[in-house]
PAZAPA-4460 file (N, C-alpha, C; in steps of 0.05 Angstrom, whole numbers, plus 32768, in hexadecimal, padded with zeros to 4 digits):
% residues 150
    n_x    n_y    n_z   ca_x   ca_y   ca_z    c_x    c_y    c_z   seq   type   mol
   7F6A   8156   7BDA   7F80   8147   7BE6   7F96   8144   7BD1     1      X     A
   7FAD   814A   7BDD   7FC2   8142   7BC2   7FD5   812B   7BC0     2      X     A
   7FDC   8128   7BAB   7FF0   8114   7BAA   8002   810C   7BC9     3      X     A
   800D   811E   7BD0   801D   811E   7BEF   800F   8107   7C07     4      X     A
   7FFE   8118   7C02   7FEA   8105   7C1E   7FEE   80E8   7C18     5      X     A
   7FFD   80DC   7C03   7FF7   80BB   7C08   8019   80B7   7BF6     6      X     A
   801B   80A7   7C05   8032   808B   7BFD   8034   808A   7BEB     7      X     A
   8025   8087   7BD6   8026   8075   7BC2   800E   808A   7BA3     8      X     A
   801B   8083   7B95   8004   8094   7B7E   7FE5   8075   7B78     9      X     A
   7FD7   8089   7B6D   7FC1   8068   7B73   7FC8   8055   7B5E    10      X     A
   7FD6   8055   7B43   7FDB   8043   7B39   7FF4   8036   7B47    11      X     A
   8005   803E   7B59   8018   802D   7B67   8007   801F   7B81    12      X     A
   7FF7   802A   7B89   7FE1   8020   7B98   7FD6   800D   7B92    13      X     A
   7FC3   800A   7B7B   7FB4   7FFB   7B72   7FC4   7FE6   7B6A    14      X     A
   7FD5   7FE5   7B5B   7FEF   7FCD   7B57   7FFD   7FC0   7B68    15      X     A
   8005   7FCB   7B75   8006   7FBF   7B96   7FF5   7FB0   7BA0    16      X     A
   7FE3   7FB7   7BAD   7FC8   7FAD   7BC6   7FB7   7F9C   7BA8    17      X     A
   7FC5   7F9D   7B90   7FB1   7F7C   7B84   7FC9   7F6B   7B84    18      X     A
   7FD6   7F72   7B8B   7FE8   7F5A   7B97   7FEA   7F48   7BAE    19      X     A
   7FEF   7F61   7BBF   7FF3   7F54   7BE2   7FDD   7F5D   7BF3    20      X     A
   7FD8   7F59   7C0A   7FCC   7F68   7C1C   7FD0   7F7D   7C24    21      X     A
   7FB9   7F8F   7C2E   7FC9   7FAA   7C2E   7FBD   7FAA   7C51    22      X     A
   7FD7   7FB8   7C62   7FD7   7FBB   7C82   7FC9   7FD2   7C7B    23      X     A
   7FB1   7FD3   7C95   7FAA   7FF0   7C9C   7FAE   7FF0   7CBE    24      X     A
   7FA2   800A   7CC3   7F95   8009   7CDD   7F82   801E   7CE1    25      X     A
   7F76   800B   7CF8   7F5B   801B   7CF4   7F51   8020   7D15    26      X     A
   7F41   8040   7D18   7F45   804A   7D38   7F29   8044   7D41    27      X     A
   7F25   8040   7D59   7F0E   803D   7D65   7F0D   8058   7D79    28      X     A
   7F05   806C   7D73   7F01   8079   7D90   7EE4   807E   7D9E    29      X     A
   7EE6   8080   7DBB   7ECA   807D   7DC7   7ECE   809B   7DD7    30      X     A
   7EAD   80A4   7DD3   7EB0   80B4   7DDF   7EA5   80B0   7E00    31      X     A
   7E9E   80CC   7E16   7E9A   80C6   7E2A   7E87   80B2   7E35    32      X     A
   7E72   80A9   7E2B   7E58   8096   7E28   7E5B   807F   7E1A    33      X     A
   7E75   8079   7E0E   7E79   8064   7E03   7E7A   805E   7DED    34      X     A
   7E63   806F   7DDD   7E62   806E   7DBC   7E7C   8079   7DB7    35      X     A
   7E82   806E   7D9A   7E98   8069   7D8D   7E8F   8081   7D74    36      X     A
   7EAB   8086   7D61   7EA5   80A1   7D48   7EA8   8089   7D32    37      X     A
   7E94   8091   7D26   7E9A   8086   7D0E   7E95   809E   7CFA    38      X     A
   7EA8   809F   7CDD   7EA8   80B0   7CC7   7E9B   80A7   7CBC    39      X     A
   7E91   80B7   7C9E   7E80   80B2   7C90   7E93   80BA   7C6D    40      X     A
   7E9A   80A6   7C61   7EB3   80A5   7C4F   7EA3   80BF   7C35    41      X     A
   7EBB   80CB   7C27   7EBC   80DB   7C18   7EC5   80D3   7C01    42      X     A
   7ED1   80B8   7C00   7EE2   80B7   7BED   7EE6   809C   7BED    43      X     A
   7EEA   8091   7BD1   7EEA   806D   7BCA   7F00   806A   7BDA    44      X     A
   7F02   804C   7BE0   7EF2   803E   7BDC   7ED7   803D   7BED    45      X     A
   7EC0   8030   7BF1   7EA9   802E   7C05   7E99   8054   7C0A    46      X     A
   7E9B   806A   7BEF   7E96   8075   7BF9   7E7A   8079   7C02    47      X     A
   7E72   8087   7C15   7E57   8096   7C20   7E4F   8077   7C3C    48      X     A
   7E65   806F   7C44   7E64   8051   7C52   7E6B   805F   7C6D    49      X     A
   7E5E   8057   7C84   7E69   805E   7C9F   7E86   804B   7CA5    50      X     A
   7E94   8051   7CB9   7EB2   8044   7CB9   7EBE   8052   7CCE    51      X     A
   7ED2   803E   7CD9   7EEA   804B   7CF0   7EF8   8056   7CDE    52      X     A
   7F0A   806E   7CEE   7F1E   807C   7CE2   7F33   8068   7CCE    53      X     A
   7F3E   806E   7CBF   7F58   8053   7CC0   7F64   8061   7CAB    54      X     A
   7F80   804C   7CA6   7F8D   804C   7C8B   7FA3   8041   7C89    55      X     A
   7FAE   803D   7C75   7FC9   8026   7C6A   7FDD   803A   7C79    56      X     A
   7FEB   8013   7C8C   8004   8023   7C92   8018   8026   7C78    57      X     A
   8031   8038   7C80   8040   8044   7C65   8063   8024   7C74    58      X     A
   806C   8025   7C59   8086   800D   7C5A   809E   8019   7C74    59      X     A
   809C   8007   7C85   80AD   801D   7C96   80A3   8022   7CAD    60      X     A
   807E   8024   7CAF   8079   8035   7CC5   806C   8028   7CE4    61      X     A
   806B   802D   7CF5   8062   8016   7D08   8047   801C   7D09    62      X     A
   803D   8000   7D17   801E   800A   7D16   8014   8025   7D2C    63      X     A
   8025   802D   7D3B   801D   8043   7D52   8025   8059   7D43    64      X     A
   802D   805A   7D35   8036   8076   7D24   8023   8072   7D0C    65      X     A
   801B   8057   7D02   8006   8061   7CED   7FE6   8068   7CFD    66      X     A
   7FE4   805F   7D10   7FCD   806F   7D25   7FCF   8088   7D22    67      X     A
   7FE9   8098   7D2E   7FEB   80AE   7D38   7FEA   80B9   7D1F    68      X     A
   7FF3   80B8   7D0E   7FEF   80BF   7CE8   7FCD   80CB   7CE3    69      X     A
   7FC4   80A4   7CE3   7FAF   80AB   7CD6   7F9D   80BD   7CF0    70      X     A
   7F9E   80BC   7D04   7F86   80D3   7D0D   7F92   80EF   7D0A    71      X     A
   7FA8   80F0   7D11   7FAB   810D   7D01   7FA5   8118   7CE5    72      X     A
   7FAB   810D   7CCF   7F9D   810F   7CB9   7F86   810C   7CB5    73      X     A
   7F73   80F8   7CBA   7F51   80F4   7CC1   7F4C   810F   7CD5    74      X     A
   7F52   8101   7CEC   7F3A   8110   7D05   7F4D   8131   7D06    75      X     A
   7F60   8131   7D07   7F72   814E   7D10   7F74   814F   7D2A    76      X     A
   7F73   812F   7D37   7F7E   812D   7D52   7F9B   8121   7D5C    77      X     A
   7FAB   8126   7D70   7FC8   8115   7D77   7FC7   8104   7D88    78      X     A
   7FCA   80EC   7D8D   7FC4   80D1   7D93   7FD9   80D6   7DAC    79      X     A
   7FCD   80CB   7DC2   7FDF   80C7   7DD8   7FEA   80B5   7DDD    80      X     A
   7FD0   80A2   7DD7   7FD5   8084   7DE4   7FBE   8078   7DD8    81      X     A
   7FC7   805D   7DCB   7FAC   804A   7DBE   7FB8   8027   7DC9    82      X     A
   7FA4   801D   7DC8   7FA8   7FFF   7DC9   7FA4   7FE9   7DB3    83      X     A
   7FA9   7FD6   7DAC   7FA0   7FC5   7D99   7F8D   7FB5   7DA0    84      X     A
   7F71   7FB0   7D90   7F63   7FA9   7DA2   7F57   7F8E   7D87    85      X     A
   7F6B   7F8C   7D6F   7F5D   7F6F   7D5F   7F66   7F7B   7D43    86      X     A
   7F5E   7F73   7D2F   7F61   7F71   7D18   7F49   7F6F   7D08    87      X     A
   7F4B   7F7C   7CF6   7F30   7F79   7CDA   7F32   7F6C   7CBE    88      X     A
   7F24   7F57   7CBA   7F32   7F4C   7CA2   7F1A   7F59   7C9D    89      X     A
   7F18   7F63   7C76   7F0A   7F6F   7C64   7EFF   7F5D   7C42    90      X     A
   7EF5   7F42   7C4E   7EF4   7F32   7C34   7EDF   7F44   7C23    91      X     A
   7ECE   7F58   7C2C   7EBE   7F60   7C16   7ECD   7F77   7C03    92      X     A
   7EEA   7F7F   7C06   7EF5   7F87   7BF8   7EF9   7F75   7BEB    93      X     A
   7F0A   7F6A   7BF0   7F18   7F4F   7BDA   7EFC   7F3D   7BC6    94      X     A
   7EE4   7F3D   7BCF   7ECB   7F43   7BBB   7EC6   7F49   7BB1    95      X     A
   7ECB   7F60   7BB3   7EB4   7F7E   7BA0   7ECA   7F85   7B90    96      X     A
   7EE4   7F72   7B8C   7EFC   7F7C   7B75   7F09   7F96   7B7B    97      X     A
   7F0D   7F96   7B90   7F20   7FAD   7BA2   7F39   7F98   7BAD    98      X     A
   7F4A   7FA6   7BC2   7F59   7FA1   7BC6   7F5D   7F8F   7BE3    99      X     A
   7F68   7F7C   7BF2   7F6A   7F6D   7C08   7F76   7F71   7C1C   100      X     A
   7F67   7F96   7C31   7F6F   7F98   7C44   7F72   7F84   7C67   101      X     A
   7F7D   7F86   7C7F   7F87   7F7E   7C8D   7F87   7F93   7CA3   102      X     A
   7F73   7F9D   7CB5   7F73   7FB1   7CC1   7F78   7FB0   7CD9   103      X     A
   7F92   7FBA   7CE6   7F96   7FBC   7D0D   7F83   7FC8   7D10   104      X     A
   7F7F   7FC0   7D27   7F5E   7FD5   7D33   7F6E   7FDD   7D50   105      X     A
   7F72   8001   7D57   7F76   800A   7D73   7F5E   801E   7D7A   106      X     A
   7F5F   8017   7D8C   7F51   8021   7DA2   7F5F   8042   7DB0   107      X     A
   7F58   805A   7DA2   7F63   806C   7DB4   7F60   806D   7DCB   108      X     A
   7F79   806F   7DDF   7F67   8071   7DFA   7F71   8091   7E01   109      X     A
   7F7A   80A0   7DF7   7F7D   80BF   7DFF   7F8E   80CE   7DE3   110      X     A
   7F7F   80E2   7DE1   7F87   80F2   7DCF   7F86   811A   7DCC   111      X     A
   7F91   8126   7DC0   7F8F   8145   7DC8   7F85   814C   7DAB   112      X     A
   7F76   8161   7DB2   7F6D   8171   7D94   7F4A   8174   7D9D   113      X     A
   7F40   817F   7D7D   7F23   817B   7D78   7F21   816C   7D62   114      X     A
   7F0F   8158   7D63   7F17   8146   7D45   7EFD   815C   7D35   115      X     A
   7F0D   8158   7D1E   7F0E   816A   7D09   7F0B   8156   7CE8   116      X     A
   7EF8   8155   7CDC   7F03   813E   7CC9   7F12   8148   7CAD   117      X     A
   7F22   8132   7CA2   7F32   8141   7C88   7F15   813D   7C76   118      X     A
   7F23   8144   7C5E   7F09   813D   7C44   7F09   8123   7C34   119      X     A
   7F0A   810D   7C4F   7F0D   80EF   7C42   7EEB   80E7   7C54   120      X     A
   7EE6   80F2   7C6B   7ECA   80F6   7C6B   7EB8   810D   7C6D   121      X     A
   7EA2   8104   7C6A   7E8E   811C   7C66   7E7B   811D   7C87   122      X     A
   7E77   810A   7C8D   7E6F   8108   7CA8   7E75   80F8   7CBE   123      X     A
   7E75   8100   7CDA   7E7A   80F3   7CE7   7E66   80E9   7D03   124      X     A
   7E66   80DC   7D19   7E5B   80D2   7D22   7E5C   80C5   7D3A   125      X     A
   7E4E   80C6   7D50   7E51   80B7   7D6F   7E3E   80A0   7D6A   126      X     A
   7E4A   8088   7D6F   7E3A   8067   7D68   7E31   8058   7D7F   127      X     A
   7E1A   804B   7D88   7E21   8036   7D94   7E0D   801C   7D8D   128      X     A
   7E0C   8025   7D71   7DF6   8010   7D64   7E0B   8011   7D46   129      X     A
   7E08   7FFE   7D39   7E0C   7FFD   7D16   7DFC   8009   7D07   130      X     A
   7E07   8023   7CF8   7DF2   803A   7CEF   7DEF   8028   7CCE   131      X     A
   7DD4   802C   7CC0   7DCE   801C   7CA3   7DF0   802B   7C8F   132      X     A
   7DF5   801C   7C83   7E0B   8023   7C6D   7E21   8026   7C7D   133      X     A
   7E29   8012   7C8B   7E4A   8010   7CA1   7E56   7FFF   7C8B   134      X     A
   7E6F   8001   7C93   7E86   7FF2   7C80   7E80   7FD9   7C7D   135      X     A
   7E80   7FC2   7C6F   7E7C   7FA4   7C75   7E94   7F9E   7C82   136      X     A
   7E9E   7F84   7C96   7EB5   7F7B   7CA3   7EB8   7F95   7CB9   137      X     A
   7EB7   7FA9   7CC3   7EBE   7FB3   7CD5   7E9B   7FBC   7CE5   138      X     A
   7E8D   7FBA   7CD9   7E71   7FAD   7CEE   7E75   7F97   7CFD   139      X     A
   7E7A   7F7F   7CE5   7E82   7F67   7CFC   7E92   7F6A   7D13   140      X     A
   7EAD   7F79   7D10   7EC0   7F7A   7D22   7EB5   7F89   7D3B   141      X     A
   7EA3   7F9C   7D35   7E94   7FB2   7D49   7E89   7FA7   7D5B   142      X     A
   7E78   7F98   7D4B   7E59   7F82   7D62   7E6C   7F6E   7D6F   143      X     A
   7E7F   7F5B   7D60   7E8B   7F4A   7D6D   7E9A   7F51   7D84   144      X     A
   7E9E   7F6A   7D88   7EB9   7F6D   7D9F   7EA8   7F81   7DB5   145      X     A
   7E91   7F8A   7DA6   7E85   7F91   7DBD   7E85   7FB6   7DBC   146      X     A
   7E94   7FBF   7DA3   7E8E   7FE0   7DA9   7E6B   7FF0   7D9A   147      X     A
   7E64   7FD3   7D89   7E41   7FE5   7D7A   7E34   7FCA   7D81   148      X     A
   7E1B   7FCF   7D82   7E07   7FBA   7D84   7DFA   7FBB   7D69   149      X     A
   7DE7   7F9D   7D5B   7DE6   7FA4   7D43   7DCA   7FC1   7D47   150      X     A
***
């Protein structure tokens, strides 16, 4: 992955987000049966961790364009139409001496392509349970709203 693919170099990153909060967003998609994809991360932070697609919106960008962003870069799919369906706070970052994300959570509800993953994961996955080694804070958000059972 190169420098391009991101906003920000990681020491402007990292100096940043120990400052403020950092916005993400993060995708829920279900497939025809209801289970949901979860990735399987390649890359710090949380790597080898199951997780929804997601990522920092950029200064500027709305959150329906950082959807349509991040699944094209992740999955290699084009977003038709998504909904907002809650928010993810992430205190076990702000723990483990990382940084204090803030994650929109949408819901795709139609999209075109084959999802395809970039090399930010190594595997991916149809859910309708919490698989061992899921992200901490976005399990909670899963069981609570009703898309994984534990």
């Amino acid at each position: 992955m190169s420098n391009k693919d991101y906003f920000l170099s990681k020491e402007e990153f990292d100096y940043i987000y120990s400052k403020v909060p950092r916005l993400t967003v993060e995708i829920i998609i279900k497939n025809r049966s209801g289970k949901i994809l979860l990735t399987k991360r390649d890359i710090e932070p949380c790597i080898g961790q199951w997780h929804l697609p997601g990522g920092t919106v950029a200064f500027g960008e709305t959150l329906k364009d950082a959807v349509f962003r991040v699944a094209k870069r992740e999955l290699s799919i084009e977003v038709e139409d998504s909904k907002n369906v809650g928010y993810i706070e992430y205190p076990s970052h702000f723990l483990n001496g990382m940084d204090c994300p803030v994650g929109i959570v949408f819901e795709v509800v139609s999209y075109n392509g084959q999802i395809k993953l970039n090399k930010e994961s190594k595997d991916s996955g149809w859910f309708d349970e919490i698989p061992e080694n899921m992200h901490a804070d976005q399990d909670v958000f899963l069981i609570n709203n009703n898309y994984l059972e534990e």
